[in-house]
N, C-alpha and C positions, 0 to 999 in steps of 0.2 A: 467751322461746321457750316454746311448748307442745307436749309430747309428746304424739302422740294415736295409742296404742295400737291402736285396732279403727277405723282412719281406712281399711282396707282389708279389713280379716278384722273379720268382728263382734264374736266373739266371744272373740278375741282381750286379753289382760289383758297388765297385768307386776304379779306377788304379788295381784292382784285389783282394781289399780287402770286404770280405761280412758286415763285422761288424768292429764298433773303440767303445772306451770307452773315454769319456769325466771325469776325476777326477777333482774336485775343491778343494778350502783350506777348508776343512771340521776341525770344532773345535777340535783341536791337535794340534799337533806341528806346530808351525809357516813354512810357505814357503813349504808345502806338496808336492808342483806340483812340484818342483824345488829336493826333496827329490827325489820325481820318476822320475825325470829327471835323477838325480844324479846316482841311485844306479840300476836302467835298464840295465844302459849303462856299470857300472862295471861289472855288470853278462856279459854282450855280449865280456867284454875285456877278462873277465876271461877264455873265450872258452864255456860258457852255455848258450841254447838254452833260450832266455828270449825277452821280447816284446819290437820292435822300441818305441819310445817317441817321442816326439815333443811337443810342445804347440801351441797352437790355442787362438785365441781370436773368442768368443764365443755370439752371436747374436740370439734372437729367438724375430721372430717376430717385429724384428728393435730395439729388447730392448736387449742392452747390457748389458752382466753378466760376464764379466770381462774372467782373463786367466785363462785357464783349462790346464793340464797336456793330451796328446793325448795318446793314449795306445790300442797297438796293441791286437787287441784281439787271444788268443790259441784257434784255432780252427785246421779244417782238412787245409785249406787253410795255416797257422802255419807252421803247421808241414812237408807240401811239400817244404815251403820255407827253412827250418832249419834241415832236414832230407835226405837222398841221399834218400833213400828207407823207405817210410813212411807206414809202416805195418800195428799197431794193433788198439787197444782201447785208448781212451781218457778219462778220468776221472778226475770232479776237486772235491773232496771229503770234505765233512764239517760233523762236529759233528752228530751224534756220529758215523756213519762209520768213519771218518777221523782221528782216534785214529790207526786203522789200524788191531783190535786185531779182532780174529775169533769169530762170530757171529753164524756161521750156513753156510750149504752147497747150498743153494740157495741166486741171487739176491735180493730178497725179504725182508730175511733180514739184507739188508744195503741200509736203503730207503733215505740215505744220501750220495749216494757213486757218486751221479753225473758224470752220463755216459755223456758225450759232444761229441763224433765220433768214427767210423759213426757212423748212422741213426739203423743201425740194431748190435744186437751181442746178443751170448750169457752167451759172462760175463766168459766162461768155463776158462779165463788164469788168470781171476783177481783171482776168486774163489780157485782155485790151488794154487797160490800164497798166498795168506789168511791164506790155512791149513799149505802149507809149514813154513806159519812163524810161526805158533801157535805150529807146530809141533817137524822142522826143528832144523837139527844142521847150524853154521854160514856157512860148506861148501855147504848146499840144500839151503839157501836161498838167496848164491849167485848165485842159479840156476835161481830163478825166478825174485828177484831184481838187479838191477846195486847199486853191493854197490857201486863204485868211485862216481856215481852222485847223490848218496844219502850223501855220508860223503862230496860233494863238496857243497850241497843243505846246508847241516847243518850250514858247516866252513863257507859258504858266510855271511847266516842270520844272525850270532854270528859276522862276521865280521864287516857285514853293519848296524848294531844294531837293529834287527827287531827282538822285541817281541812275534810279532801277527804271529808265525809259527809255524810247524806243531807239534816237543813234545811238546810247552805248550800250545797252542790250539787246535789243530788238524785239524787246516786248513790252507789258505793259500798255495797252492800246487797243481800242477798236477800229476799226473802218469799217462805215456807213455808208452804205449806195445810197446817200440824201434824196439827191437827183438822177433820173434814169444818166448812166457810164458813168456817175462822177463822186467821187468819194472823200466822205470828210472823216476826219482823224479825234477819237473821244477819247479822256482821259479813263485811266484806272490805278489804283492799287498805288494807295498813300499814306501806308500805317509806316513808310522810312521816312516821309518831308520832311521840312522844317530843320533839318542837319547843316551845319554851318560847314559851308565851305568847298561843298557838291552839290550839284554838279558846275561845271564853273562856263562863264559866260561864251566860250565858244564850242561848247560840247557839242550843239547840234549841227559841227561840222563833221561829227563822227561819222552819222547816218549815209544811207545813201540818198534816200530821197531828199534829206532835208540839206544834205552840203550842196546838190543841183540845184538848190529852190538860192542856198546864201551867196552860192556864185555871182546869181543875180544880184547886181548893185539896189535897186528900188526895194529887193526882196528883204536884201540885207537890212535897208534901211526900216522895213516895216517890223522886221523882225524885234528891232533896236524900241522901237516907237513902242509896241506892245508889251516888250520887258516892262519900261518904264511905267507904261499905265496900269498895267497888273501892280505895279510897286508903289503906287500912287493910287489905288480905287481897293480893287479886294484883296490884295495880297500885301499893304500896306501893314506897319506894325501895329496902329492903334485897331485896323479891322480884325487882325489877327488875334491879338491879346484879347479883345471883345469876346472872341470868339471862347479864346481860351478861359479867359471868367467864366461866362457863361458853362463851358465843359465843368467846369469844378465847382461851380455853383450844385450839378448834378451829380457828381458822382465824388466830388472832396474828401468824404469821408470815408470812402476807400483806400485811397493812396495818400504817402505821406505828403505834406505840402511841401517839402522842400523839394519834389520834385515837380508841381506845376510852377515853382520859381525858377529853376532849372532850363524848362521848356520854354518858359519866358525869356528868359535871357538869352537862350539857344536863336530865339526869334528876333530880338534887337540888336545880336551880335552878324547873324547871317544878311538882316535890311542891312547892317552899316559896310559887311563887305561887298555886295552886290553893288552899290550904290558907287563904292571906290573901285569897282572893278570898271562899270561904265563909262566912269570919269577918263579913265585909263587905255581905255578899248576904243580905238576908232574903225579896228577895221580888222574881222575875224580870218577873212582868207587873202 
């Protein structure tokens, strides 16, 4: 479900937010809301700009439909909270633009590439960027992308076990004009994480932007660097599990506990492969 505030009055807020997003336990992985609980909150410890959470108990029309995951929605509103100086384009791009690879020199054709802020643009920094990568050596395309928050986007996904991202789907993601031509890469949509076994450590050789970025040796190596400290700072088990208390401290007595034990284990079981995946892994391409 999406709340949308000024969907009649413009100007219109609730605390200052225009829009939230309502996620339920959609058929997957058990305790979804409790996942996006979980792994929001990593990305926020990790230092990336990613959406508050909360749950809500969720009421329409005096008919009760149990707890939902709250979720901040990325909009222009977003970006002033999580930005000193909030500049360029907004984009949340899904198939087949979200692959990232050059199509053609007009918007037109990437009728996938989901403009979300502002209201008006003409697309001239995405576009640029587009040729650059299609074109570009790794030093031109770190003129127009942030590689650190694109290999930080990658190492988190790979750490928090989310399949459903951008090399092997090609969506799942934002891109931010941070800076005027140069764009950085935000997470989204994390009610699948924490899945033991997906996605596995060289997936983001799938992409296309991100296998150009691992070609590079230093890239590669940064990439490597970033797994690990996501595995060791916020996406470690003991931060994890915190978290996960914390979730069932609030909402426990909705779901049975055997399956925040479940989740738990799901979570000591995925650190202990990851960690024997790296040992293993010296070199993805």
């Amino acid at each position: 479900l999406k709340l949308d505030f000024n969907r009649y009055t413009e100007t219109q807020t609730l605390d200052g937010l225009k829009k939230l997003n309502l996620n339920n336990n959609f058929d997957g992985p058990p305790l979804t809301i409790v996942r996006d609980f979980i792994s929001y909150n990593a990305w926020k410890e990790f230092g990336v700009a990613a959406s508050r959470t909360a749950f809500a108990e969720v009421s329409v029309n005096q008919e009760y439909l149990g707890i939902y995951a709250l979720v901040e929605q990325v909009d222009g509103g977003f970006l002033k909270r999580n930005f000193s100086e909030p500049y360029g384009d907004l984009y949340k791009p899904e198939q087949i633009s979200g692959s990232l690879e050059y199509r053609g020199p007009n918007i037109s054709d990437y009728p996938d590439i989901g403009h979300k802020w502002p209201d008006e643009s003409d697309h001239s920094s995405l576009l640029h960027a587009l040729e650059v990568l299609h074109t570009g050596q790794t030093g031109d395309i770190a003129q127009v992308f942030d590689l650190e928050s694109i290999l930080s986007y990658l190492a988190g996904n790979v750490a928090l076990g989310i399949f459903d991202y951008y090399p092997i789907t090609g969506h799942n993601y934002y891109l931010y004009e941070e800076q005027p031509g140069r764009f950085s890469m935000l997470p989204w949509d994390m009610n699948g994480s924490l899945e033991v076994g997906n996605p596995h450590i060289c997936s983001p050789t799938e992409g296309y932007l991100s296998r150009k970025l691992l070609e590079e040796p230093a890239l590669h190596a940064r990439y490597f660097e970033l797994l690990s400290g996501f595995l060791n700072s916020a996406g470690s088990v003991e931060q994890l599990i915190a978290r996960l208390n914390h979730a069932q401290s609030l909402i426990g007595s909705e779901f049975p506990p055997e399956v925040f034990e479940g989740l738990r284990h799901e979570i000591m079981m995925r650190d202990d492969w990851l960690r024997s995946e790296i040992e293993v892994t010296s070199a993805c391409l």
